[in-house]
C-alpha positions in Angstrom: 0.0 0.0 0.0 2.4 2.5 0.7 4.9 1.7 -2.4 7.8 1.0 0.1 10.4 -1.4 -1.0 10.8 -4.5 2.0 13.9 -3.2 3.8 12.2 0.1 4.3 9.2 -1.9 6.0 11.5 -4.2 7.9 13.3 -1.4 10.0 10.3 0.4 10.2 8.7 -2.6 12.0 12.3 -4.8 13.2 11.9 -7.3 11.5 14.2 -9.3 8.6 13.4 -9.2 5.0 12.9 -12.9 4.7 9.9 -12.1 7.2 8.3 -9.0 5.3 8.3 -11.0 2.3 6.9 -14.1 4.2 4.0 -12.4 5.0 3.3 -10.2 1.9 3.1 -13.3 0.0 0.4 -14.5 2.9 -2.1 -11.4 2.0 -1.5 -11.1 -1.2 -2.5 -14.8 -1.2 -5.6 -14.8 0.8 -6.6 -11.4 -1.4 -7.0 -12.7 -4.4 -8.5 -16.0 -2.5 -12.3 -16.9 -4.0 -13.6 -16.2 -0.7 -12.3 -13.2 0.1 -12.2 -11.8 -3.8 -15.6 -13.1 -4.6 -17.3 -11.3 -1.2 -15.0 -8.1 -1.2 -14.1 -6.9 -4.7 -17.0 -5.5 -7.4 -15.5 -4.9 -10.8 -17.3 -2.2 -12.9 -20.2 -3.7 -15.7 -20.1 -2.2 -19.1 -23.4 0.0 -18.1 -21.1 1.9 -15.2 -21.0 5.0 -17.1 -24.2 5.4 -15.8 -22.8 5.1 -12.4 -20.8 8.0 -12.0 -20.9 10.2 -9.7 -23.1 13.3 -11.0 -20.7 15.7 -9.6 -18.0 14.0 -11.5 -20.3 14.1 -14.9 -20.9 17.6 -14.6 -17.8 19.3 -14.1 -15.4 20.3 -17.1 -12.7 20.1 -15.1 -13.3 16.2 -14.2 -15.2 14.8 -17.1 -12.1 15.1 -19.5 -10.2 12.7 -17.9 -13.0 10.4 -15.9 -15.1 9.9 -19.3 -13.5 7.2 -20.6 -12.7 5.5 -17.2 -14.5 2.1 -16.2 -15.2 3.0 -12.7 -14.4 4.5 -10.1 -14.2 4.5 -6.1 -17.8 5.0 -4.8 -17.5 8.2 -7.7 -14.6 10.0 -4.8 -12.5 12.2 -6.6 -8.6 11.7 -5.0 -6.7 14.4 -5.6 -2.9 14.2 -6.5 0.0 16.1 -6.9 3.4 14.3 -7.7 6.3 16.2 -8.0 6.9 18.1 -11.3 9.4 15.9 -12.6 8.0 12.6 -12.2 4.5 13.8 -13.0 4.6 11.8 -16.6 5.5 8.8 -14.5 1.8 9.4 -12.8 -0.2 9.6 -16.3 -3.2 6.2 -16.9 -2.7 5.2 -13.3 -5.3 3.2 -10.9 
């Protein structure tokens, strides 16, 4: 979640990398398990541009960029605001 590379999270919490990794490899696991993927995660129907958020549809400054998207988060907005020089980096992401 945070995009920080195992050593970073091992010091952070003491522990080796062997364990970090251990246990990444446990979530990630039981994630993308049927039970837990099935109950949990709702992908976006072709009819979801219909879904979106009103305040989203309705504003030039969203729309642009959120028309051809196949959903979106409960239609939240997130703002962002990389640094200059690694804002190409940032373009088409989740």
């Amino acid at each position: 979640v945070t995009g920080l590379p195992i050593r970073h999270v091992g010091e952070c919490f003491q522990r080796s990398n062997d364990t970090i990794s251990r246990y990444f490899r446990k979530m990630v696991t039981i994630f993308a398990s049927e039970p837990f993927y099935s109950k949990h995660v709702s992908l976006p129907f072709a009819s979801s541009t219909t879904t979106v958020h009103p305040k989203i549809m309705q504003s030039h400054r969203f729309w642009p960029y959120f028309k051809d998207a196949i959903g979106a988060i409960d239609g939240s907005h997130i703002p962002a605001s990389p640094p200059l020089h690694d804002r190409t980096a940032y373009h088409n992401r989740k």
